[in-house]
C-alpha positions in Angstrom: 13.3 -20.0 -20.9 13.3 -22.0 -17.4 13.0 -18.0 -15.7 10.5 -17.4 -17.8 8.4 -20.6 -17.0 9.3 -20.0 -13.2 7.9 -16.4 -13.6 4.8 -17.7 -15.3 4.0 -20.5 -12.5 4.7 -18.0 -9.8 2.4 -14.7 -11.5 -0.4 -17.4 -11.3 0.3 -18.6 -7.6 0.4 -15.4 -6.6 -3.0 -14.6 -8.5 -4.9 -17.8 -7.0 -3.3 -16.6 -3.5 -4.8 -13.4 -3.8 -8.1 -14.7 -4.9 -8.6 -17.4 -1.9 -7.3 -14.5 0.8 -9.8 -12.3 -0.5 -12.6 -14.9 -0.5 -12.0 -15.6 3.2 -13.0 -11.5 4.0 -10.6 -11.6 6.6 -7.0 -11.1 4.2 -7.0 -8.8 1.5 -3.9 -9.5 -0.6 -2.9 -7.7 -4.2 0.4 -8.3 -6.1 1.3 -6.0 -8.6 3.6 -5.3 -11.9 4.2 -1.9 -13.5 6.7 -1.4 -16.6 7.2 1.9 -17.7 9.3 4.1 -20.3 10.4 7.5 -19.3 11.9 10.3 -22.0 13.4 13.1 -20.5 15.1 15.6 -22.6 16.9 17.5 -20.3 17.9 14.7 -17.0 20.5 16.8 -15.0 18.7 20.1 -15.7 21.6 21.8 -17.4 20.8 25.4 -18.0 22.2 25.4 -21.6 23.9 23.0 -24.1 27.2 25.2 -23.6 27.1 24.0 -19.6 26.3 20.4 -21.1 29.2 20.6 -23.0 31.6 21.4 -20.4 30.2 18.8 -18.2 31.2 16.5 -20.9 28.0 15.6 -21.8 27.3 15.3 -25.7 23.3 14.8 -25.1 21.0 16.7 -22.5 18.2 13.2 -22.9 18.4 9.8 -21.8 15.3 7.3 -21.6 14.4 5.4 -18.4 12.9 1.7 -18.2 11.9 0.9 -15.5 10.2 -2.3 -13.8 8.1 -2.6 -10.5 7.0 -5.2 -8.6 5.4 -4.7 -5.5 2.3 -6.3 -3.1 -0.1 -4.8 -0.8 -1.8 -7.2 2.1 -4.4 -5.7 4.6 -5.6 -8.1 7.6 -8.3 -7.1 9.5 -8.8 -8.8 12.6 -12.0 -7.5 14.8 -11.6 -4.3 14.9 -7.7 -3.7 14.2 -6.1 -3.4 10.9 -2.5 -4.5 10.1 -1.6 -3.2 6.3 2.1 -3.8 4.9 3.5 -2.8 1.4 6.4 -4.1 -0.5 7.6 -3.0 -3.7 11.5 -3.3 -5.7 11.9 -1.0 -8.8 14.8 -1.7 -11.5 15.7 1.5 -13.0 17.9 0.9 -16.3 19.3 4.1 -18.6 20.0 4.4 -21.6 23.0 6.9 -22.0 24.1 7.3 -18.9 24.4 3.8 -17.5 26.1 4.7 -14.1 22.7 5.7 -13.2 21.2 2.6 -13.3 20.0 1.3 -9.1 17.5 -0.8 -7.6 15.3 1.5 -5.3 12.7 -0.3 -2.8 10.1 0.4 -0.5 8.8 -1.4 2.6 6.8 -0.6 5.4 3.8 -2.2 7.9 1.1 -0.1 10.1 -1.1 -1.3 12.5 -4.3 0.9 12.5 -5.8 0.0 16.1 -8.7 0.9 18.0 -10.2 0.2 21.9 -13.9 0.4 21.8 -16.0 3.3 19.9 -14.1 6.7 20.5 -10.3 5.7 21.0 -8.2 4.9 17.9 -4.7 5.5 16.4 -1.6 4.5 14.3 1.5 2.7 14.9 3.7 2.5 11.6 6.9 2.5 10.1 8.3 2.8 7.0 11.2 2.3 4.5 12.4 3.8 0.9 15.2 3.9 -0.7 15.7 6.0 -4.4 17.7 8.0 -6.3 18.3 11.6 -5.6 16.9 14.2 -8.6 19.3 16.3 -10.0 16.7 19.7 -10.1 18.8 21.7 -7.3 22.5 21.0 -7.9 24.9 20.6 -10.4 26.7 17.8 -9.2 26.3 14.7 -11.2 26.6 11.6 -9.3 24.2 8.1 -8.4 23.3 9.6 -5.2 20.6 6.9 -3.8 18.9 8.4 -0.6 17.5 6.2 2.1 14.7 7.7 3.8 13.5 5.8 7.4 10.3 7.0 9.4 8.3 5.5 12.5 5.4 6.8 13.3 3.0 7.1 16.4 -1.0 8.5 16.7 -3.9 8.4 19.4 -7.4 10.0 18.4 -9.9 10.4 21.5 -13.1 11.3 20.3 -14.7 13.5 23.0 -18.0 14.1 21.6 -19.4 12.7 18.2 -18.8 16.7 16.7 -15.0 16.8 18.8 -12.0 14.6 18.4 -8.9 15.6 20.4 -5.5 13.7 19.1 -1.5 13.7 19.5 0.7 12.3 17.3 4.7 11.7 17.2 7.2 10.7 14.3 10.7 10.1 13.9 12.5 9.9 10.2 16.3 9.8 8.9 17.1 11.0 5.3 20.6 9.3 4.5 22.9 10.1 1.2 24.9 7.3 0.3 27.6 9.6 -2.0 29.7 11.6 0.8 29.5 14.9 -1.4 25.7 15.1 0.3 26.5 13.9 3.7 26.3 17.2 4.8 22.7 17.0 4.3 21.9 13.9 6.0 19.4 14.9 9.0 17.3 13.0 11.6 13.7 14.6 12.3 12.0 14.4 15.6 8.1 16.1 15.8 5.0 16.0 17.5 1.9 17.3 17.1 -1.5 18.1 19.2 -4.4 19.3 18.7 -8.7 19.2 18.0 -10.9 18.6 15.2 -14.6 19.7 15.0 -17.0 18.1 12.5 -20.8 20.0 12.5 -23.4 18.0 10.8 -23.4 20.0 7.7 -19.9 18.9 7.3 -18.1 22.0 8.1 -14.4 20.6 9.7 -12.1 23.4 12.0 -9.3 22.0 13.6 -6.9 23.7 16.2 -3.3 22.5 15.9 0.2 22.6 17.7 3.5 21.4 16.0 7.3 21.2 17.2 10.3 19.7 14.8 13.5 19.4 15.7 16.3 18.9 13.2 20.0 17.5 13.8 22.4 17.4 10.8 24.5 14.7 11.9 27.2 15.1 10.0 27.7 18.8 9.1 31.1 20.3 10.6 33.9 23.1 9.8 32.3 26.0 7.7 29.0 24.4 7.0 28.0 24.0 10.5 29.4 27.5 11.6 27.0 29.3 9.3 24.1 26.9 9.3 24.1 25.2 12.3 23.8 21.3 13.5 20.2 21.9 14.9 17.1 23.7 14.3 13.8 23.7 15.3 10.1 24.9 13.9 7.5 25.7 16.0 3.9 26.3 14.8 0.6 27.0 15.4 -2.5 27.1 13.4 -5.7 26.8 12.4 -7.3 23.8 9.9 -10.8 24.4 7.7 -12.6 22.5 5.6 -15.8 23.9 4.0 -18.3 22.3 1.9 -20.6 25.4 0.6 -22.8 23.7 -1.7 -22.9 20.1 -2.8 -20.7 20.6 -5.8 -18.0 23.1 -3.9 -15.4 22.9 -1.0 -13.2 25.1 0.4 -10.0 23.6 2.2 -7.4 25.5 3.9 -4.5 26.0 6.5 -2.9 29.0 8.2 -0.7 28.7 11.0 2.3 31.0 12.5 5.8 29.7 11.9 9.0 29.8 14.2 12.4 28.9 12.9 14.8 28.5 15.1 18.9 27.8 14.5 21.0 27.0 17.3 24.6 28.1 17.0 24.6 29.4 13.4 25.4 32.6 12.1 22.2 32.5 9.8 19.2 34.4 10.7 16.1 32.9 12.6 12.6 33.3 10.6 9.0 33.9 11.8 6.2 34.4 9.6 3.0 33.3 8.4 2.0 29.6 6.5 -1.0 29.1 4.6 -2.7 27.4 1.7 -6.2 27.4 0.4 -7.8 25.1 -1.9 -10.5 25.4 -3.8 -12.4 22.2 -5.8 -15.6 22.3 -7.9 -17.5 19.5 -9.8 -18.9 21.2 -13.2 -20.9 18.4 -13.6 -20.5 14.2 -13.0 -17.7 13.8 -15.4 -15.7 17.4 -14.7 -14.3 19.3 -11.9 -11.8 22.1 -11.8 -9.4 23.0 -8.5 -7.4 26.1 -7.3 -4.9 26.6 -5.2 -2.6 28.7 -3.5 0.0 28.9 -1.0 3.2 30.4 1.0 4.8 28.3 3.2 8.1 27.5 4.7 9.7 24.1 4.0 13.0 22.4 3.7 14.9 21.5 0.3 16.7 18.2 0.9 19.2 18.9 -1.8 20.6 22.0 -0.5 22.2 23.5 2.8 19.8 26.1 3.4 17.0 24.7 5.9 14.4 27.3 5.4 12.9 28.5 1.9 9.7 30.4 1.5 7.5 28.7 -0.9 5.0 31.2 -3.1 2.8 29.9 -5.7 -0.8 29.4 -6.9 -2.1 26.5 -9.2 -5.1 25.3 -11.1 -6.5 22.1 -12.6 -9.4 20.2 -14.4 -10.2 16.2 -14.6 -12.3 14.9 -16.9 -13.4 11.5 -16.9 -14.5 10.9 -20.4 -16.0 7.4 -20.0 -15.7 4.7 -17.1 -12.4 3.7 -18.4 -10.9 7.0 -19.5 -9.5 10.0 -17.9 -8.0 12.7 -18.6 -6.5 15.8 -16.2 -4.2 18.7 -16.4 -2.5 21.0 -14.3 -0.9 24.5 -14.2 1.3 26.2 -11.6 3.5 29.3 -11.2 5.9 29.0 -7.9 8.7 31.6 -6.7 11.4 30.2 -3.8 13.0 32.8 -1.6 16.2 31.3 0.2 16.0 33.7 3.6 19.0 32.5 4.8 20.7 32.0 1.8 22.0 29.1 0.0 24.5 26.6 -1.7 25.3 22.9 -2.2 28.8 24.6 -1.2 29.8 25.6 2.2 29.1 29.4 1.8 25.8 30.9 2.0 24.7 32.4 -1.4 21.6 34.7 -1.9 19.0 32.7 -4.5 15.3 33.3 -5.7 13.7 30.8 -8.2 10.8 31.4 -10.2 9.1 28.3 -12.0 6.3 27.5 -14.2 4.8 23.9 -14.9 2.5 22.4 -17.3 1.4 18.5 -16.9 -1.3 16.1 -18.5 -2.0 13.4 -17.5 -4.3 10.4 -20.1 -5.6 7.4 -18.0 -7.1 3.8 -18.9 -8.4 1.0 -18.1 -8.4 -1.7 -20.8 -9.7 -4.3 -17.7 -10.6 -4.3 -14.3 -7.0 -5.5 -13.3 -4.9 -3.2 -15.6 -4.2 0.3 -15.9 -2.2 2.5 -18.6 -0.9 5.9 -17.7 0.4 8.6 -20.4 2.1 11.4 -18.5 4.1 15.1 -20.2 5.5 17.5 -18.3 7.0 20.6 -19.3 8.8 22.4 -16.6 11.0 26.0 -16.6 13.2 27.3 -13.8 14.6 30.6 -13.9 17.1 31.3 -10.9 18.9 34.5 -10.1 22.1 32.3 -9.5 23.7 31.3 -13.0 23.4 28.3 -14.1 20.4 27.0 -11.8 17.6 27.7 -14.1 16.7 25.0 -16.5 14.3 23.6 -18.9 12.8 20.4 -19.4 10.3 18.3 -20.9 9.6 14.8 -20.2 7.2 12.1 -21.5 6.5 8.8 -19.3 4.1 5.7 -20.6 3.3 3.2 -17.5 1.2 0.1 -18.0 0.6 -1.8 -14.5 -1.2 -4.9 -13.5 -3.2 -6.1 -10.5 -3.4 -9.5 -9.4 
């Protein structure tokens, strides 16, 4: 009863807090609660009851609560911009109790500026969660700690050209020493223009370089996949704006991937992805897109995997306090180099489909409730890595 009084007292401070701040125009300050309820009828992605079963599992489902509690603060001062976010999640399961962690999320940026055509980023960032289990068939409370500090200057040349560079620096760590293997530290930078015409038409010239190190692969793994690698690419951004209820978006860049000491192949190709988005009328619009790209899996040794896929969805806000959207996509993975949460390189292609909708409202100005399905299928030409699930997640969420 006291914990619930103290609760009460301090939900109100923070709402009369937020309230003054904002009055001021200088401090923008919003607290926030979320509770939400998560079915899933398939958690560790078992490919059939029989491998549930000899996992010692008597049931593929579990439900997830799960309460949030975060805050987001902006203060402007002149012409520079300070933002932080804080937010702690409880996340308690039903059958499978082990589960159960406390993930978190902190981070502060300071959006800065020197007179009219000179501007940038300075951030960094904190998260920690637990690790999926959609690409591996070991079941432990794996919680992954993910770090990042970031750093951007934009000089704008003309008022149609903006030239910019930009640098980050992230850590992915895995807390259970089965995935150790996978923990990595990112270093990249990035250069490159951006045109804006007065129709609205964007192009953009880019350079990008990553560099990889697996700190703590050795023996077998490292021999065949390497400690380091590094991506190179070059490419070319578009954003197009046809008619007002149109716009064409895109990217397509080449790719260099390069291993250093490995016995695995190096990769070059092409990237891309194109978007299309079109507004049938006030309340309706519909999107496309498509892609093939190269990108990492962070559950899995292999470091490059060719994405392939093409997507579609519609949003429909109904009235000003419902919405409703859904989405389709069809995706194949090609492991180039081969791959395995083992130390030995196995050849794997994955095809998947996915169907989600999405129901949205907004009983009051301050609160928000979310009704979200999802019904996904994997098949995988490596037994026992396709899968099928559906899952069913109600969130309610307040703002101060």
């Amino acid at each position: 009863m006291i914990l619930k009084q103290q609760l009460s007292v301090g939900m109100c401070l923070l709402s009369l807090l937020s309230t003054q701040l904002q009055a001021e125009g200088i401090v923008d300050f919003e607290p926030y609660v979320r509770a939400g309820v998560m079915f899933d009828d398939n958690l560790f992605r078992f490919a059939s009851k029989a491998e549930a079963d000899a996992a010692g599992f008597s049931s593929q489902s579990d439900r997830v609560n799960t309460l949030d509690a975060g805050a987001r603060l902006n203060l402007r001062l002149s012409r520079q911009m300070v933002r932080m976010t804080a937010s702690l999640n409880d996340n308690k399961y039903n059958r499978n109790d082990f589960l159960d962690n406390t993930g978190k999320s902190y981070g502060i940026a300071w959006d800065w500026r020197i007179g009219d055509d000179v501007f940038g980023e300075l951030s960094t960032n904190h998260s920690q969660s637990i690790a999926g289990f959609s690409d591996n068939d070991i079941i432990v409370r794996n919680l992954r700690t993910f770090k990042s500090q970031r750093a951007s200057i934009n000089w704008r040349v003309l008022s149609s050209l903006t030239v910019y560079g930009l640098t980050e620096n992230s850590d992915f760590e895995n807390e259970e020493l089965v995935f150790q293997p996978l923990d990595r530290e990112d270093t990249s930078y990035e250069m490159g223009t951006r045109y804006q015409s007065l129709s609205g038409t964007q192009v953009g010239l880019f350079y990008r370089n990553l560099t990889s190190d697996y700190v703590n692969r050795t023996g077998n793994t490292a021999l065949i996949f390497g400690r380091k690698n590094e991506q190179n690419q070059v490419g070319l951004n578009l954003t197009w704006t046809p008619t007002l209820k149109s716009r064409l978006s895109g990217q397509i860049s080449t790719i260099r991937f390069i291993r250093e000491d490995a016995l695995q192949d190096n990769f070059n190709g092409i990237n891309q992805r194109w978007n299309f988005d079109y507004a049938l009328s006030g309340k309706t619009s519909i999107g496309f897109t498509a892609y093939r790209e190269l990108t990492s899996v962070d559950d899995l040794l292999s470091t490059y995997v060719l994405f392939k896929g093409a997507g579609a969805n519609a949003n429909w806000n109904a009235t000003s306090k419902l919405s409703v959207s859904t989405s389709y996509s069809i995706g194949k993975r090609e492991f180039l180099g081969g791959s395995s949460v083992f130390s030995l390189p196995i050849e794997r292609e994955d095809d998947t489909k996915r169907f989600g909708i999405n129901v949205a409202y907004l009983p009051t100005e301050h609160a928000s409730l979310q009704l979200r399905f999802v019904d996904e299928e994997r098949e995988s030409s490596i037994r026992n890595f396709g899968y099928q699930f559906q899952s069913v997640n109600f969130i309610g969420q307040y703002n101060f």
